[in-house]
C-alpha positions in Angstrom: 76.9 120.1 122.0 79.9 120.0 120.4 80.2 119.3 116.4 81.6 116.0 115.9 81.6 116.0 112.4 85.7 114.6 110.9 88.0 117.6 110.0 88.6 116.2 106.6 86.3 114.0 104.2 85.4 110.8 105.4 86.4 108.2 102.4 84.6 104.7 101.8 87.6 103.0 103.3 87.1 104.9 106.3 83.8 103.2 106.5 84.7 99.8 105.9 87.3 100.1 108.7 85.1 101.2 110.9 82.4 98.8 110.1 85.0 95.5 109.7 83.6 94.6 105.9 85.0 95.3 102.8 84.7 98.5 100.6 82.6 96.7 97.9 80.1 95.8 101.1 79.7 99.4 101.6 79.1 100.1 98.1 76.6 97.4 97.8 74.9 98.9 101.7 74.8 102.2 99.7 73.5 101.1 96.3 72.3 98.2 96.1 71.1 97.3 99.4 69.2 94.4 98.5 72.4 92.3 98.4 73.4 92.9 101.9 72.3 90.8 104.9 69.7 93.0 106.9 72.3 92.4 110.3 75.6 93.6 108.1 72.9 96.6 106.2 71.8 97.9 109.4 75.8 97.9 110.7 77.2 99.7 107.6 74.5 102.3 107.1 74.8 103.3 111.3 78.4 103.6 110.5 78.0 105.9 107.5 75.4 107.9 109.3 78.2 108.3 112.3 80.9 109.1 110.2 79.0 111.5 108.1 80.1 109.7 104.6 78.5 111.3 101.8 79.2 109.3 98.5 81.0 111.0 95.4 78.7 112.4 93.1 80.7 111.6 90.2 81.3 108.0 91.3 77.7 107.4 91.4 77.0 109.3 88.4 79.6 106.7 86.6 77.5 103.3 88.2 74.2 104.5 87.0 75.8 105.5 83.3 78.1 102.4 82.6 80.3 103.0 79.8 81.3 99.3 79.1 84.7 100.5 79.3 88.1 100.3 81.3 90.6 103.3 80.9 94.3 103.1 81.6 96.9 105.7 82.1 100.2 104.7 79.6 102.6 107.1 81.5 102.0 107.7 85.1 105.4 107.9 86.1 107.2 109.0 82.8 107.0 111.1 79.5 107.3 107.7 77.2 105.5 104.6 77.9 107.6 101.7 79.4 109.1 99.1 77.3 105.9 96.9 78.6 103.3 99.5 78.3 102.1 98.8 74.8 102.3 94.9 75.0 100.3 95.2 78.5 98.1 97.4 76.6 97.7 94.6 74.2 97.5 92.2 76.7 94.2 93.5 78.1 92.6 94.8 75.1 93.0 90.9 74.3 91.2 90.4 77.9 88.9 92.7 77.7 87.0 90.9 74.7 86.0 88.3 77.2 84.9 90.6 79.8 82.7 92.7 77.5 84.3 95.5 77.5 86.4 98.2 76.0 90.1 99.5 77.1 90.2 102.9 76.7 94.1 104.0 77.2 95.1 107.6 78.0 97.9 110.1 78.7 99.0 113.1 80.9 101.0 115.8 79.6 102.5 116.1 83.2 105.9 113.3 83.6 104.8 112.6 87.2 101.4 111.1 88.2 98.5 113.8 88.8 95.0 113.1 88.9 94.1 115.4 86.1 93.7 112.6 83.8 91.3 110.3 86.1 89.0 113.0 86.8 88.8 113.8 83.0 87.6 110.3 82.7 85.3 110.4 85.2 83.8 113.6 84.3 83.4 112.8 80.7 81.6 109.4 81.4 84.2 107.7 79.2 84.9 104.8 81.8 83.4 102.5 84.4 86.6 101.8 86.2 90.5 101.8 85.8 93.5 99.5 85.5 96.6 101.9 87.0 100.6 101.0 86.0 103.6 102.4 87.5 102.5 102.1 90.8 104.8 103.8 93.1 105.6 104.7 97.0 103.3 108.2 97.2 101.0 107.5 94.7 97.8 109.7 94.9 95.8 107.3 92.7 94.4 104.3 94.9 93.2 106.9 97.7 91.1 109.4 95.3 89.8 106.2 93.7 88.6 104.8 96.5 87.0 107.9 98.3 85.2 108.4 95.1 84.0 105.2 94.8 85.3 104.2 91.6 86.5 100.4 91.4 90.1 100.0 89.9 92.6 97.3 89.7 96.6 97.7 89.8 99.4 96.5 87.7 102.0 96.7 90.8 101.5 96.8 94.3 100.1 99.4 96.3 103.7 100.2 97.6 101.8 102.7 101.1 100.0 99.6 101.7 100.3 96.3 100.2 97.1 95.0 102.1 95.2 97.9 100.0 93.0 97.3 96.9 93.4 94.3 94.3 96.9 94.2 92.3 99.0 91.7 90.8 102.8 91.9 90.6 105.7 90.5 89.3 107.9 89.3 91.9 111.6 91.2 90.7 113.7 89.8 93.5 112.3 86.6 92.6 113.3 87.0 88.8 116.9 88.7 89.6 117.7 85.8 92.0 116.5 83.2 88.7 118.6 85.4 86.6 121.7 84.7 89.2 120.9 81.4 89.6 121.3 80.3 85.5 124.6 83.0 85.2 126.0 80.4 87.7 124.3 77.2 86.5 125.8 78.2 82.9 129.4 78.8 84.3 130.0 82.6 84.6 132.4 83.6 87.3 131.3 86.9 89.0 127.8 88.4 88.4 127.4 92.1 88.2 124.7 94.4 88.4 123.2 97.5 86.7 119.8 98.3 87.6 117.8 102.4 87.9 119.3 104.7 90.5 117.8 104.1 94.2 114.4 105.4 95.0 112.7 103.2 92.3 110.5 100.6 94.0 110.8 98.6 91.4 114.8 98.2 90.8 115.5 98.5 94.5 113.5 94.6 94.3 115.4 93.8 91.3 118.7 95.0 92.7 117.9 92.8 96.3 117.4 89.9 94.5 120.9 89.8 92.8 122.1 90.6 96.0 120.3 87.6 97.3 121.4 85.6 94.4 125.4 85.6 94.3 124.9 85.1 98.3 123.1 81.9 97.4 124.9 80.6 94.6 128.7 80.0 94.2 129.5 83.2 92.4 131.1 86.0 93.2 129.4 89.6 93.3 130.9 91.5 91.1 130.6 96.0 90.8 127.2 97.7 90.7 126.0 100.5 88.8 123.0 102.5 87.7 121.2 104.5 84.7 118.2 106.1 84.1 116.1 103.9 81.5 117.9 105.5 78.2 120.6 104.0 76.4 122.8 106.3 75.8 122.9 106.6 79.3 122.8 102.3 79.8 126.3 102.7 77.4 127.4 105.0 79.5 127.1 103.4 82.5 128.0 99.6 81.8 131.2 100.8 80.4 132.6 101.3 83.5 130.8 98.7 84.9 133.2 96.7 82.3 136.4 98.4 83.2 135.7 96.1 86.6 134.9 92.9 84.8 137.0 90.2 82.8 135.8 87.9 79.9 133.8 85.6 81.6 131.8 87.7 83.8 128.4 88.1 83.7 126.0 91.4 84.5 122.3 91.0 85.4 120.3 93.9 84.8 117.0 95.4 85.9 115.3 96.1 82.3 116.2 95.0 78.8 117.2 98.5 77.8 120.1 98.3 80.3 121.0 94.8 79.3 121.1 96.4 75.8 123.1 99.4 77.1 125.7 96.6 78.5 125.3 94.5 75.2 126.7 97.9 72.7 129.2 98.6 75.6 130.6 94.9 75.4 131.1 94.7 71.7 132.7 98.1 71.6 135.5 96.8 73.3 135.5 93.4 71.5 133.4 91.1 73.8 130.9 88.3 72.3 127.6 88.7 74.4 127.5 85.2 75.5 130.4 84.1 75.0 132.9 86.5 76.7 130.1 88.3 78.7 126.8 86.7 79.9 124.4 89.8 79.9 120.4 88.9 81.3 117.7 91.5 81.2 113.9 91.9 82.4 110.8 92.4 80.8 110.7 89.8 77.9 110.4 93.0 76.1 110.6 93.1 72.1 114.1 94.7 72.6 115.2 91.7 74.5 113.8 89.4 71.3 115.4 91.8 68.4 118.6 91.6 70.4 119.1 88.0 71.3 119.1 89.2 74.9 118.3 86.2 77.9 115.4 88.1 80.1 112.9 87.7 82.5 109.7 87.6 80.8 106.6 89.2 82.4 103.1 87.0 82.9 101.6 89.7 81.2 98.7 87.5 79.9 97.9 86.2 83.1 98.2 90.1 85.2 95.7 91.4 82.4 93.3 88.6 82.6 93.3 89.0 86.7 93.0 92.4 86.8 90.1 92.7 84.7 88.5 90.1 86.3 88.7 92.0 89.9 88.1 94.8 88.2 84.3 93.6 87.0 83.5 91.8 90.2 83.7 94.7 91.7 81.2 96.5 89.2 79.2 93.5 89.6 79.2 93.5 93.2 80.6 90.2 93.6 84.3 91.0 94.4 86.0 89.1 97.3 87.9 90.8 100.2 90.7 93.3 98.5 93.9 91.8 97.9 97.2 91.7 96.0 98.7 88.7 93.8 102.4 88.1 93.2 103.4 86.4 90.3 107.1 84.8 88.9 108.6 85.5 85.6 109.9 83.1 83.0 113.6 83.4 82.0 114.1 82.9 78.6 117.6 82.3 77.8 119.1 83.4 74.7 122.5 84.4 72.8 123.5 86.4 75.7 124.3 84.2 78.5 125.5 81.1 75.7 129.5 80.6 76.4 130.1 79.0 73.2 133.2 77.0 73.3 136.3 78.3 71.6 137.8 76.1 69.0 140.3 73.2 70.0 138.7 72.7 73.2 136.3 70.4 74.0 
């Protein structure tokens, strides 16, 4: 007879495909089996016995041993944390009082997202589950997590698939397209853009929702250009971004770094933010604040609170069907996009 066993491990989601329930169900038919209805029981199990699914050792190692804490990674996807990282951080420590629990935030020495540091975690007990960041097309982290069994919750979507695990998002397009939308409400002429170079998931939604947003509104779309999150590097750039523009122009830009970058570049060559220039950022970040910088301000409150919440269903057993939330920003306007009227005219 021929060996039918699968070429490569078979995962927990494989299961749950295979059996037409969730992954938590599977958990539960596994674990706790006493909370699954005998018809759905009998289903799961014949479908992990035909499959050959063998559970992570270290995933039920972490159930039985709860830590009573939630780990994080601060910079999956670079070698500083993002402008948002530490007040997300404080956002769900904030949370995390209310679940009972602990955040326990850690780093990779790697600037690209490995596993190293989740299976350090894991192997060290220190956690019961994660809350990942920087989500991105390619990320390794939601398929290891859920083949070893280990519940997590996502600040961004699941780019490989959006129907995968729980997340919560901030819709960017959304928030360029408000950011486009009060430029032209205020009175600024042609809207620019500088956002990340292509390939970021992130800034190619901000970028399509300018894009969306001068098409929409009676504005004109004015040059495009790109930097990598430093400032040096945003001056750089949004000078000759400038060089295209005239007083009254506006430039909307994908983080508050580059709306800074287009802020210095501006009054270098004699231009009031606001007033000669309207400049809007994202992030609600404290650079946005200390600068008088209009910006998109992040729920981050409300993504912290849901997150953990999915996060401890799903320890408890109790989780819904896995799926991903998409929230709006806030724009806050400030000094930036304020065209104060020159004197003698009304």
């Amino acid at each position: 007879m021929p060996n039918t066993r699968p070429a490569t491990r078979t995962t927990i989601m494989d299961v749950a495909r295979v059996a037409g329930v969730s992954r938590q169900t599977v958990s539960n038919a596994i674990n706790s089996p006493e909370r699954v209805r005998p018809e759905t029981l009998s289903k799961v199990l014949q479908v992990v016995e035909d499959l050959h699914y063998r559970p992570s050792s270290a995933a039920r190692t972490l159930r039985h041993q709860r830590a009573g804490a939630v780990g994080t990674e601060l910079n999956a996807v670079a070698a500083q944390p993002s402008d948002i990282a530490l007040p997300f951080l404080t956002a769900l420590t904030l949370s995390a009082t209310r679940h009972a629990c602990h955040m326990v935030p850690f780093a990779s020495k790697e600037a690209f997202p490995l596993l190293s540091g989740y299976q350090d975690m894991v192997r060290r007990r220190l956690v019961d589950a994660f809350v990942l960041t920087d989500t991105h097309p390619g990320d390794p982290r939601p398929a290891w997590l859920e083949e070893a069994g280990i519940p997590y919750a996502s600040f961004g979507r699941i780019y490989d698939d959006p129907t995968r695990g729980y997340w919560a998002d901030v819709d960017g397009a959304a928030g360029t397209k408000m950011a486009v939308a009060h430029l032209a409400e205020t009175g600024y002429r042609t809207v620019g853009f500088l956002g990340w170079p292509a390939g970021s998931a992130v800034g190619d939604d901000r970028r399509a929702g300018w894009a969306q947003g001068v098409e929409e509104h009676d504005v004109a779309a004015g040059p495009a250009g790109s930097a990598p999150q430093s400032l040096p590097e945003a001056v750089r750039a949004a000078e000759a971004l400038l060089d295209e523009l005239s007083p009254g122009d506006a430039v909307v830009c994908a983080s508050d770094v580059l709306a800074l970058g287009v802020q210095q570049a501006a009054l270098g060559r004699g231009w009031r933010p606001g007033a000669d220039i309207g400049i809007t950022g994202f992030d609600g970040s404290p650079v946005a604040q200390l600068h008088g910088l209009t910006t998109l301000t992040q729920p981050l409150n409300e993504i912290a609170e849901h997150l953990l919440t999915v996060v401890h269903d799903q320890l408890a057993g109790s989780a819904d069907a896995a799926q991903g939330t998409l929230l709006l920003p806030t724009l806050d306007a400030n000094n930036s996009t304020v065209i104060t009227p020159k004197k003698g005219t009304s």
